[in-house]
ZAKOLNU-427784 format. One record per atom (N, C-alpha, C): x, y, z; residue in three letters. Coordinates in steps of 0.02 Angstrom, whole numbers, padded with zeros to 5 digits, always signed. Layout:
# ZAKOLNU-427784
XYZAla ...
END
This chain:
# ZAKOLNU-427784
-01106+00580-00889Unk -01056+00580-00837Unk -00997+00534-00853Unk -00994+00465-00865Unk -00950+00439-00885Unk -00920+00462-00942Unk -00842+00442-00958Unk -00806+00471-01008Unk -00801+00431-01045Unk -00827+00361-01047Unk -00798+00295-01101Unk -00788+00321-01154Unk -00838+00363-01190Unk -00819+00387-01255Unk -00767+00457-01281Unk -00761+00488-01221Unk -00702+00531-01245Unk -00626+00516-01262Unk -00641+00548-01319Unk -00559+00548-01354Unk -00510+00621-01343Unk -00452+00615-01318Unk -00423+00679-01303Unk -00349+00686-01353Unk -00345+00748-01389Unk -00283+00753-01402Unk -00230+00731-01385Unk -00197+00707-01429Unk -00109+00686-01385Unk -00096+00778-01341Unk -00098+00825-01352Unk -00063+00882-01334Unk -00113+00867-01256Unk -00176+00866-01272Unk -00206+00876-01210Unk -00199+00809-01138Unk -00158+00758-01175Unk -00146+00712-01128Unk -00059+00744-01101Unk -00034+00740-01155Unk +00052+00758-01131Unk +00033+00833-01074Unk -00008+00882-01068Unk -00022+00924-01021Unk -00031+00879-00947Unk -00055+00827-00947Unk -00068+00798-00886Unk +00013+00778-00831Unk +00043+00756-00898Unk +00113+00747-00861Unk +00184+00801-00876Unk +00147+00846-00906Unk +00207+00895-00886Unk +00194+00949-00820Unk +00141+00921-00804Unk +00123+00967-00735Unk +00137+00905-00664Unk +00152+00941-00590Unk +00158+00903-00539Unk +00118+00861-00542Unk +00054+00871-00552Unk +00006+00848-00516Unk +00004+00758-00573Unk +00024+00753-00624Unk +00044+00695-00665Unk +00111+00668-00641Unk +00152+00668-00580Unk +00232+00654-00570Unk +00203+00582-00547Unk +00141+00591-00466Unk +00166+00521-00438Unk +00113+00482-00469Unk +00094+00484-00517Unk +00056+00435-00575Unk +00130+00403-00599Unk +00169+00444-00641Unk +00209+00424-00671Unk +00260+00366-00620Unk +00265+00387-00565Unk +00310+00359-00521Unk +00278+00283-00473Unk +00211+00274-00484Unk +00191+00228-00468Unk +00148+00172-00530Unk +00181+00123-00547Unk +00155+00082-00591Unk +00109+00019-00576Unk +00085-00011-00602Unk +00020-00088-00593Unk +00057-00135-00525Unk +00119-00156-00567Unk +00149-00204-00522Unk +00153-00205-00462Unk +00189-00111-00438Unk +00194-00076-00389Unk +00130-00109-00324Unk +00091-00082-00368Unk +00010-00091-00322Unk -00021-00151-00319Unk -00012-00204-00362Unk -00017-00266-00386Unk -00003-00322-00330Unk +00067-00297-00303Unk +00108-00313-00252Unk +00094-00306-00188Unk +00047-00257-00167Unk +00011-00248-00104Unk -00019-00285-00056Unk -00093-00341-00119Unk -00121-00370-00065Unk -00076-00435-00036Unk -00019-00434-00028Unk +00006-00487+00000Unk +00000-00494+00067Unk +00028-00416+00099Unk +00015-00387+00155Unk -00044-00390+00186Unk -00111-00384+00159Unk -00143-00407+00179Unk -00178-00465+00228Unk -00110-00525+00206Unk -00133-00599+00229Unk -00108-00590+00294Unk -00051-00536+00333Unk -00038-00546+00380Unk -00084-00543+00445Unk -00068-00566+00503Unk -00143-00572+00549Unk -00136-00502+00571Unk -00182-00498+00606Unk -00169-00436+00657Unk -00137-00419+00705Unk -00100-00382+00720Unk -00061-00376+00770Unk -00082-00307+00786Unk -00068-00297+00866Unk -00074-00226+00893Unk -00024-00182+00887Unk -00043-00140+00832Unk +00018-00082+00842Unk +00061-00053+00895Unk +00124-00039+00881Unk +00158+00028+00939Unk +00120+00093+00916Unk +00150+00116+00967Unk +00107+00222+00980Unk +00100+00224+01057Unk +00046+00278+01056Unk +00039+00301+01137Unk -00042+00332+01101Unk -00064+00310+01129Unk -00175+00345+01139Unk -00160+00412+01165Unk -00167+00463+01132Unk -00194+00522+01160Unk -00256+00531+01164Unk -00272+00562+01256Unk -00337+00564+01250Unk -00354+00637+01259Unk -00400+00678+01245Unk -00393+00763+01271Unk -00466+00748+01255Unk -00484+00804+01272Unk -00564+00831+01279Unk -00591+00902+01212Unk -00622+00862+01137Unk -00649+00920+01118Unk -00711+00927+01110Unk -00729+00993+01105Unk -00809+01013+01098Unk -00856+00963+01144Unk -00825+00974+01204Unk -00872+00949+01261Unk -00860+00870+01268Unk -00822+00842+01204Unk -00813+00753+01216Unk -00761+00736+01241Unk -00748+00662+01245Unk -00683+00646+01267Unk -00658+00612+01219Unk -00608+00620+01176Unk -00577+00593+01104Unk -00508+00562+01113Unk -00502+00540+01059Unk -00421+00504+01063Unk -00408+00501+01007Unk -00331+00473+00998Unk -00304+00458+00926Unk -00253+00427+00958Unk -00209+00369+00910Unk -00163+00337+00919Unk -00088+00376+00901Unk -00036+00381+00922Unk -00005+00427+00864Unk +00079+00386+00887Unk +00095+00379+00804Unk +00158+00353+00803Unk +00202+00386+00780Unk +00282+00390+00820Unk +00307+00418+00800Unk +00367+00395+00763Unk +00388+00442+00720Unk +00452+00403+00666Unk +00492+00359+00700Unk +00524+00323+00642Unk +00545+00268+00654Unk +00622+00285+00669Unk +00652+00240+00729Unk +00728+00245+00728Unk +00761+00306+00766Unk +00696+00338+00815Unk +00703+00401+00858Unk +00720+00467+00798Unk +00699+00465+00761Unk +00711+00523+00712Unk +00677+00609+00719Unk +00692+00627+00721Unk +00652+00700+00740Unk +00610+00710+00685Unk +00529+00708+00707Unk +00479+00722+00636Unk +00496+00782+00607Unk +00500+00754+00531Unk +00477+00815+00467Unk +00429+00806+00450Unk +00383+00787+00456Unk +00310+00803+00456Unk +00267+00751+00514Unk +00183+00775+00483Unk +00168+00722+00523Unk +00093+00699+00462Unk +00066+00646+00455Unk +00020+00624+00416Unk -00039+00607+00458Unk -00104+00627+00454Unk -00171+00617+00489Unk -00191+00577+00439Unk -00219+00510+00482Unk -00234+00463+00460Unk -00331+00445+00465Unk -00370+00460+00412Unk -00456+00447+00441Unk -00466+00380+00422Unk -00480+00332+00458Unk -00500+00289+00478Unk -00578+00257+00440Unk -00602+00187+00398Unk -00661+00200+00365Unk -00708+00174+00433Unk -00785+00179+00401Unk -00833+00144+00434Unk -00800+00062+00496Unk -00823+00115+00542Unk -00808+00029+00585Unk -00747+00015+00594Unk -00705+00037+00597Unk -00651+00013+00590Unk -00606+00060+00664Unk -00556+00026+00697Unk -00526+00075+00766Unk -00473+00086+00723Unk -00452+00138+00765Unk -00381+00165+00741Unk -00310+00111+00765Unk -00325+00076+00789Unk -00272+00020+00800Unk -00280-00016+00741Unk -00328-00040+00700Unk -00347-00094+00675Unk -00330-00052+00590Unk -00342+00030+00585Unk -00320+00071+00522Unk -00250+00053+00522Unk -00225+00095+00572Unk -00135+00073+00574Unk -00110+00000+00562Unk -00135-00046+00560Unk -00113-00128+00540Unk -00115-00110+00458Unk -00183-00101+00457Unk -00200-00098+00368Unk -00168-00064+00330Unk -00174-00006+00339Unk -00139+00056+00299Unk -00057+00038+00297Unk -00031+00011+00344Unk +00043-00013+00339Unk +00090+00069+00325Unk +00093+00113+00372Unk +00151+00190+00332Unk +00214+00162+00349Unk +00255+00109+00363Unk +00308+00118+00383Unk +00344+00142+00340Unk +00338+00149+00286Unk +00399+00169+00249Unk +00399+00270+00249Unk +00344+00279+00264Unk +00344+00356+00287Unk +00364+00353+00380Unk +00350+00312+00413Unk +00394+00348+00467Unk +00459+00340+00476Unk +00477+00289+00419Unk +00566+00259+00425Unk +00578+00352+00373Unk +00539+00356+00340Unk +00563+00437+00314Unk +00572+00488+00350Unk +00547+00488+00434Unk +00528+00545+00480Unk +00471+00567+00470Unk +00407+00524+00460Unk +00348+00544+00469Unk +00312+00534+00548Unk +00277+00560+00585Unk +00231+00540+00639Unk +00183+00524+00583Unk +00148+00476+00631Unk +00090+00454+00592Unk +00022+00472+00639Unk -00034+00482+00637Unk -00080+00507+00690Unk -00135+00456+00676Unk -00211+00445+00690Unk -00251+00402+00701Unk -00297+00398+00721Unk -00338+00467+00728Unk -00390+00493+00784Unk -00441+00433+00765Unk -00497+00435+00825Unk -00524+00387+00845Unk -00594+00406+00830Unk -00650+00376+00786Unk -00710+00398+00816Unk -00749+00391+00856Unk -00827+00416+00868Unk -00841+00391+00931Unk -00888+00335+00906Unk -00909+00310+00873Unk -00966+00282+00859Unk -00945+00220+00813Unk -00890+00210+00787Unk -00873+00170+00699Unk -00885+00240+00642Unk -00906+00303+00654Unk -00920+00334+00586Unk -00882+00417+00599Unk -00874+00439+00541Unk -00864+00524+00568Unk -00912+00554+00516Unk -00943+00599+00571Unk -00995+00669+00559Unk -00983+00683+00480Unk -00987+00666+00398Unk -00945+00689+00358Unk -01002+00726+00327Unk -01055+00731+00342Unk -01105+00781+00295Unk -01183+00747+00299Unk -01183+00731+00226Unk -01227+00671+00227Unk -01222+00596+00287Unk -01160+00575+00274Unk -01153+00506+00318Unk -01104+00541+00363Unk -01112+00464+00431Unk -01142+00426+00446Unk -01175+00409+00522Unk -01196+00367+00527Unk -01209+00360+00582Unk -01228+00384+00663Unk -01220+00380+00702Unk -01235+00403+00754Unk -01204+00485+00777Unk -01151+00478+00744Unk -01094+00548+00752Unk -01121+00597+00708Unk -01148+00562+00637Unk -01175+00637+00577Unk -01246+00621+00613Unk -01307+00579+00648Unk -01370+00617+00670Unk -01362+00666+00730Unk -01314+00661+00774Unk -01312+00689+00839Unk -01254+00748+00828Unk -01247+00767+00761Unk -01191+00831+00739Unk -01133+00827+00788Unk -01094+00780+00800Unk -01036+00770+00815Unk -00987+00811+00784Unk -00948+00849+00802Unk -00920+00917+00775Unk -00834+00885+00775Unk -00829+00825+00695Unk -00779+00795+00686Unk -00734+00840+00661Unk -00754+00884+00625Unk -00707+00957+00626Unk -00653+00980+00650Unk -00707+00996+00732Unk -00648+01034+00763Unk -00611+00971+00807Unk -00637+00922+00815Unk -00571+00889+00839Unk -00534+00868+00807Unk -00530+00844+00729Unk -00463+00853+00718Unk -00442+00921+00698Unk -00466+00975+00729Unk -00420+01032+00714Unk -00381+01027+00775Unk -00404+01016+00856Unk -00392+01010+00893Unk -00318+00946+00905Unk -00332+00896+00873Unk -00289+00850+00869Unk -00237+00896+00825Unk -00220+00906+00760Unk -00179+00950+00731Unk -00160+00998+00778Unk -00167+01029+00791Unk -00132+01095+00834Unk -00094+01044+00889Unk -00118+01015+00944Unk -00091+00943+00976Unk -00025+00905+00946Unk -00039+00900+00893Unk +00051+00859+00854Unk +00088+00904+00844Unk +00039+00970+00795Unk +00109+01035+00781Unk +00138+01036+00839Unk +00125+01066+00906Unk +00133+01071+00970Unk +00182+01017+00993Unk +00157+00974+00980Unk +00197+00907+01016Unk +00255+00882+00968Unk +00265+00903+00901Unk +00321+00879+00869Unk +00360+00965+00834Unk +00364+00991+00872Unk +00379+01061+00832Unk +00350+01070+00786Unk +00295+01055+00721Unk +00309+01068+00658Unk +00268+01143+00638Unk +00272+01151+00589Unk +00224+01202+00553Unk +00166+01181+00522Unk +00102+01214+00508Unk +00048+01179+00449Unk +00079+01150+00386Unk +00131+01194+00351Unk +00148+01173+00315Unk +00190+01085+00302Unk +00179+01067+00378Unk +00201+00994+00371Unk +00148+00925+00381Unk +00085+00947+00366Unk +00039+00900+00405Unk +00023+00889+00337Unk +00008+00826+00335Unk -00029+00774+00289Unk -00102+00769+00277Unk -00166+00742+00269Unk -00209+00719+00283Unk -00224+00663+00229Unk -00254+00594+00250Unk -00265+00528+00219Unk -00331+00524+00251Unk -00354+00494+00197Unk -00439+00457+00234Unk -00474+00426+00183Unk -00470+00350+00191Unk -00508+00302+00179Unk -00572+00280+00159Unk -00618+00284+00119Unk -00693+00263+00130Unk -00722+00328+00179Unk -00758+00303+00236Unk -00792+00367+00258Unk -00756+00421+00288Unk -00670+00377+00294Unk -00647+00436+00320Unk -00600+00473+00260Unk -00617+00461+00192Unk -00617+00499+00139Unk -00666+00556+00149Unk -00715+00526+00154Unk -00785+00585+00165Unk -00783+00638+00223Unk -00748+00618+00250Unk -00722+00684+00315Unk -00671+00700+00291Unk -00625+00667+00264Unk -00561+00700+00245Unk -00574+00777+00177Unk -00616+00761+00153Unk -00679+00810+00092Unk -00680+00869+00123Unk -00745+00834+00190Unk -00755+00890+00207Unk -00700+00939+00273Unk -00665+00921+00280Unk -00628+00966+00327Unk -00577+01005+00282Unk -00557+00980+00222Unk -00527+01024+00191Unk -00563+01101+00162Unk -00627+01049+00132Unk -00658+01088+00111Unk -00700+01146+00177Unk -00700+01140+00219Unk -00725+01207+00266Unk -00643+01219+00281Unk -00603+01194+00297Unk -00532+01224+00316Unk -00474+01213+00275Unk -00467+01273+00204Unk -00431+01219+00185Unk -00362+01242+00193Unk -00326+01260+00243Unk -00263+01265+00272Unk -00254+01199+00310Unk -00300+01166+00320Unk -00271+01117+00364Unk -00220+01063+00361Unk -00213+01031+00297Unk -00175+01007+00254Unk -00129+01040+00220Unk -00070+01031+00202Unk -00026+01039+00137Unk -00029+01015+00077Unk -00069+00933+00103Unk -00082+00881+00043Unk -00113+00838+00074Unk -00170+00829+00014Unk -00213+00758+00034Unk -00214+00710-00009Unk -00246+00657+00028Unk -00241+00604-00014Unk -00299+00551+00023Unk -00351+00547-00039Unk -00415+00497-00016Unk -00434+00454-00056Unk -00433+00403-00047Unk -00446+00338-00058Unk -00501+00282-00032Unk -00562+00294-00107Unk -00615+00273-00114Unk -00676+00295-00070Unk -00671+00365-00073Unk -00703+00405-00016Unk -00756+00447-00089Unk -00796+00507-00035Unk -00843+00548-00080Unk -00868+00589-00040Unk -00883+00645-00068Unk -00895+00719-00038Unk -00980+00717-00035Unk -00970+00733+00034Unk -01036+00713+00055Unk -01057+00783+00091Unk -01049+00825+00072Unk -01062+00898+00095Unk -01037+00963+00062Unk -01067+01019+00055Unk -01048+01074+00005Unk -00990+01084+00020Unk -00955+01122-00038Unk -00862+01142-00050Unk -00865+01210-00053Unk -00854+01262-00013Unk -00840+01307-00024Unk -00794+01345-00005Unk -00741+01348-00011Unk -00666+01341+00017Unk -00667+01405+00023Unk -00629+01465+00067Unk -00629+01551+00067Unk -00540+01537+00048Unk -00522+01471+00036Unk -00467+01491+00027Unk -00414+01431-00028Unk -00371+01431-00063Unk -00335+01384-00110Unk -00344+01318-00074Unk -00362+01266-00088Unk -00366+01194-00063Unk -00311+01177-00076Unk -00284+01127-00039Unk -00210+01086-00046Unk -00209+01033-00098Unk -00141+01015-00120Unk -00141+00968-00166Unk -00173+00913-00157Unk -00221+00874-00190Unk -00240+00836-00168Unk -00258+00757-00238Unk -00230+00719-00207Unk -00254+00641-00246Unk -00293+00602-00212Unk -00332+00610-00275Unk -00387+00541-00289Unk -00392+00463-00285Unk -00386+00411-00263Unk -00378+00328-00281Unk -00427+00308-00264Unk -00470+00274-00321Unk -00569+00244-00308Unk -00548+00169-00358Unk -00597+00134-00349Unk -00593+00070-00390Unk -00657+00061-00432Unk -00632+00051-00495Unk -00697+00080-00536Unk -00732+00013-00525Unk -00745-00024-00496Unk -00782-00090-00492Unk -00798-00070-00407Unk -00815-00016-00370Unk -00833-00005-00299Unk -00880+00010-00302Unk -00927-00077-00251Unk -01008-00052-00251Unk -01038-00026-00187Unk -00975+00010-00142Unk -01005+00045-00086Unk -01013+00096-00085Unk -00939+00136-00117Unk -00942+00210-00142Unk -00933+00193-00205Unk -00986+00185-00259Unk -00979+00187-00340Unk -00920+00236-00373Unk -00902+00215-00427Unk -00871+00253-00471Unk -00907+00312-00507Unk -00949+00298-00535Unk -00994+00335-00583Unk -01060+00338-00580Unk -01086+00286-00563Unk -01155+00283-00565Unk -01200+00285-00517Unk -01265+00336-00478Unk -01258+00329-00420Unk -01310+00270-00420Unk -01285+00236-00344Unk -01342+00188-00337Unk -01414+00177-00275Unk -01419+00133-00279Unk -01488+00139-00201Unk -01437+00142-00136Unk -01483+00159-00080Unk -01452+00149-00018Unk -01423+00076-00013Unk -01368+00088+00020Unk -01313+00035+00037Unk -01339+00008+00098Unk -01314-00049+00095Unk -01340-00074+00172Unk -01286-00092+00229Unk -01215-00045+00189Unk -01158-00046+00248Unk -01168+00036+00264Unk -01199+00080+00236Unk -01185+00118+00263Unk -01251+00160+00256Unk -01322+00144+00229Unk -01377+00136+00239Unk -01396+00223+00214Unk -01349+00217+00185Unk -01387+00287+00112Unk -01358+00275+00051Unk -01373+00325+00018Unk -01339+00324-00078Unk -01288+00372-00070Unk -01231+00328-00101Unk -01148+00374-00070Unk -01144+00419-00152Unk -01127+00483-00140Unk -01108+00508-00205Unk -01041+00468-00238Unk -01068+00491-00323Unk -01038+00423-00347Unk -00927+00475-00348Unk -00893+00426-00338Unk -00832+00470-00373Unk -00802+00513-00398Unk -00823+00508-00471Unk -00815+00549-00510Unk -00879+00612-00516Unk -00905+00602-00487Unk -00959+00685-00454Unk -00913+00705-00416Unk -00890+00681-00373Unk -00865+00707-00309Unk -00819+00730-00321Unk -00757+00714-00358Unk -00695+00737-00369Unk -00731+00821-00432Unk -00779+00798-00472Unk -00799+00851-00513Unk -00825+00910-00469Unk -00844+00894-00426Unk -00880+00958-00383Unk -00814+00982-00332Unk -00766+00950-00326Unk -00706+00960-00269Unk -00666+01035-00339Unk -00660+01004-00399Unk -00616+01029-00446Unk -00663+01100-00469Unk -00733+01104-00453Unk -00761+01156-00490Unk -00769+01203-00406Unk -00753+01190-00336Unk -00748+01213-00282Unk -00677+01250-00303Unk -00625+01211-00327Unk -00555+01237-00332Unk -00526+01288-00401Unk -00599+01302-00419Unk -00600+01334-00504Unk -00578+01320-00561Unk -00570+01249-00545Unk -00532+01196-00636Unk -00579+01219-00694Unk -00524+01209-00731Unk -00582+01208-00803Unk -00575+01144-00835Unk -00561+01162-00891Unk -00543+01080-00911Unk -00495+01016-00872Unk -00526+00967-00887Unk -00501+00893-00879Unk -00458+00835-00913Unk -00395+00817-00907Unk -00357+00771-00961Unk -00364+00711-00937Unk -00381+00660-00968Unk -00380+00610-00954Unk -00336+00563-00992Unk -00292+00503-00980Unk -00249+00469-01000Unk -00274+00375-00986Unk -00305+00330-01023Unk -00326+00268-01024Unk -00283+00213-01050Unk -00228+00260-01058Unk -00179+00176-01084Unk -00145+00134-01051Unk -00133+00123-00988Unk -00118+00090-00943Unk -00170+00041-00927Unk -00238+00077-00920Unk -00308+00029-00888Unk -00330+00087-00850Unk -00281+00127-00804Unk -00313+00154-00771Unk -00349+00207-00787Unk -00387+00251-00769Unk -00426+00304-00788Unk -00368+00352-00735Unk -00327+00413-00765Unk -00271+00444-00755Unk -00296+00519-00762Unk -00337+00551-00722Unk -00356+00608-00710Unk -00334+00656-00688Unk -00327+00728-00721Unk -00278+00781-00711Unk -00312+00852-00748Unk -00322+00906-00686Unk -00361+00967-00704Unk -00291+01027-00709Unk -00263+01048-00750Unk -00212+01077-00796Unk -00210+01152-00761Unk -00295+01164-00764Unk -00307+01249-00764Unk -00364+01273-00703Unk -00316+01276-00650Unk -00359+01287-00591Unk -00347+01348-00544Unk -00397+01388-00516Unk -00363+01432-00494Unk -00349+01441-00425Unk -00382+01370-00375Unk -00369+01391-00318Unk -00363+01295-00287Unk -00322+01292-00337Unk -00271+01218-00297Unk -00231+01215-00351Unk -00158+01213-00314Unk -00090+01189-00340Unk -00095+01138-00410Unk -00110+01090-00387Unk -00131+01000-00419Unk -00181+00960-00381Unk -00233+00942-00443Unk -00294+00874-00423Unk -00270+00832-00450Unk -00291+00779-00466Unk -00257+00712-00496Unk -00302+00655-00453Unk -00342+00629-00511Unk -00388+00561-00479Unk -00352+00502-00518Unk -00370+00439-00490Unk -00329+00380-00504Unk -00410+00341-00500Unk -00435+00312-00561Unk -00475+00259-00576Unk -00452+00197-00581Unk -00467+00139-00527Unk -00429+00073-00539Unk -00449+00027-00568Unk -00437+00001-00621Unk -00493-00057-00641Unk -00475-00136-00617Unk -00535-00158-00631Unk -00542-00227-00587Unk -00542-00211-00501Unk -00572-00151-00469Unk -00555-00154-00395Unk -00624-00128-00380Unk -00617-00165-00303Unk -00679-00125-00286Unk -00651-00085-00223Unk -00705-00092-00164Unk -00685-00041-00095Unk -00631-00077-00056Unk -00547-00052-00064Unk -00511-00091-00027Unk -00454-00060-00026Unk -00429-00045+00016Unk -00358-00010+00048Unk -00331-00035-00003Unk -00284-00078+00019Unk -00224-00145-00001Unk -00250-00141-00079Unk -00289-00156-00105Unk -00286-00184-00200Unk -00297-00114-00232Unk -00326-00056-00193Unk -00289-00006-00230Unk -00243+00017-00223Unk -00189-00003-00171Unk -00134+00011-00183Unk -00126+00091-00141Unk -00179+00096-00086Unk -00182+00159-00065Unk -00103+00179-00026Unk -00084+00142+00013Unk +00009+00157+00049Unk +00049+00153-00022Unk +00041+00147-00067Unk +00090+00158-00128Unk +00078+00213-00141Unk +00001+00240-00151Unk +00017+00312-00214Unk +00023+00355-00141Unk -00013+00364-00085Unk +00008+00407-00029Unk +00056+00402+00003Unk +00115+00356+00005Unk +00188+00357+00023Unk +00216+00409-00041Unk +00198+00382-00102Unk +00228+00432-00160Unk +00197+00506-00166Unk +00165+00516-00160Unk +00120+00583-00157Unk +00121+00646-00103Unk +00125+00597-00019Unk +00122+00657+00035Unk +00207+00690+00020Unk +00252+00663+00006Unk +00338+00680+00033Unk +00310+00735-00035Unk +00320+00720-00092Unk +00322+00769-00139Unk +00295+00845-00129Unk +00249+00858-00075Unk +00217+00905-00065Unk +00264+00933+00015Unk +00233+00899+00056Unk +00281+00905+00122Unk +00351+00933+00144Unk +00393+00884+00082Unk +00468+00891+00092Unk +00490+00960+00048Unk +00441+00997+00010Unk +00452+01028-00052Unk +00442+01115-00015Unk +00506+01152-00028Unk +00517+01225-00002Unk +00452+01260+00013Unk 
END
């Protein structure tokens, strides 16, 4: 499973970046992301937005949802999944999008009910009692299109750790729901069988992450009290759901720079291996490569 020892043609690396799916690699560098955890040190503060609350599949749900910055009329809107434990007030501090709603992004925030979402395998109280995290954020989506004019073609999806693992699986049973994704340090924790082209989607994991591993799988965790599939399975089983064949990989930076060339039912994959990182928003640099990544797809005819 690991690649330490593969060597790839120069031709078969230069394929990685003459295709989209190699642009916001190119456009986001070390320093870039390097620069992040500063933000971090700030305290917490309670976000602006407005709580939507509506009723799906028999529950009563919410999401936080912000809208662009500077009264701007949304061109899109970005769904934001939230990891283990964590509220959607407390995602929106972390994740930091301002620089996508100063672009005319809404930003969204749905809420779980428990600390976890239903994602397959994990977690918690919501995946034993089949909490049907699904359809409420399909329900929430239709709710923003509705509420900000837009089309499908303008919705985002982001998700974090476990709400990587829902972000997996909702593409993967719906995959119109998105235009473009983007998950960070998450893993597919349920079968892929798409009836239809999956959206563009990027990868960001930290090859030093001992909650959701990189490569290797390990024993049950005791934050989230099973064995998380490791990364690079996950992205391999996402890319053989989307009919990739071969894989380019590019190691001269540090990072592990992943890019599937020949696929027949997604646009562009593209995984980002971080070294020296483990499970963490901010030091991978997740609001850098998904500020660079959602507009390219979104804003694009």
């Amino acid at each position: 499973m690991l690649l330490a020892g593969l060597v790839l043609p120069l031709v078969a690396v230069a394929a990685l970046y003459l295709r989209p799916s190699g642009e916001v690699l190119q456009t986001v560098d070390l320093p870039q992301v390097a620069a992040a955890p500063a933000a971090a040190a700030l305290p917490f503060a309670e976000p602006d937005g407005t709580t939507e609350r509506f009723s799906s599949a028999g529950r009563a749900r919410a999401a936080l949802v912000q809208d662009p910055l500077a009264g701007q009329r949304a061109r899109g809107v970005v769904i934001v999944l939230s990891p283990h434990s964590l509220t959607a007030a407390r995602t929106a501090t972390d994740v930091r999008f301002d620089e996508l709603r100063s672009r005319g992004y809404a930003i969204a925030y749905p809420s779980t009910l428990d600390g976890d979402w239903n994602a397959g395998r994990c977690c918690g109280t919501s995946q034993r009692t089949g909490v049907d995290d699904v359809r409420f954020l399909q329900d929430l989506r239709g709710r923003l299109l509705e509420q900000y004019g837009l089309t499908g073609r303008q919705v985002g999806l982001v998700g974090y750790s476990t709400g990587g693992q829902m972000a997996y699986r909702t593409v993967c049973e719906h995959p119109t729901f998105a235009r473009a994704v983007v998950i960070v340090a998450g893993s597919l924790e349920t079968p892929c069988h798409p009836d239809h082209a999956l959206p563009p989607t990027l990868v960001v994991h930290g090859l030093e992450d001992s909650t959701i591993p990189w490569a290797v799988t390990v024993r049950r965790t005791q934050l989230l009290d099973y064995s998380p599939t490791p990364a690079l399975s996950s992205v391999g089983a996402y890319a053989r759901a989307a009919g990739c064949g071969r894989r380019v990989l590019d190691r001269s930076d540090g990072r592990w720079l992943m890019g599937w060339p020949d696929c027949d039912r997604i646009p562009l994959l593209s995984a980002v291996g971080m070294p020296g990182t483990g499970h963490g928003w901010t030091p991978l640099g997740g609001s850098v490569y998904a500020t660079r990544f959602l507009p390219q797809h979104l804003e694009s005819p």
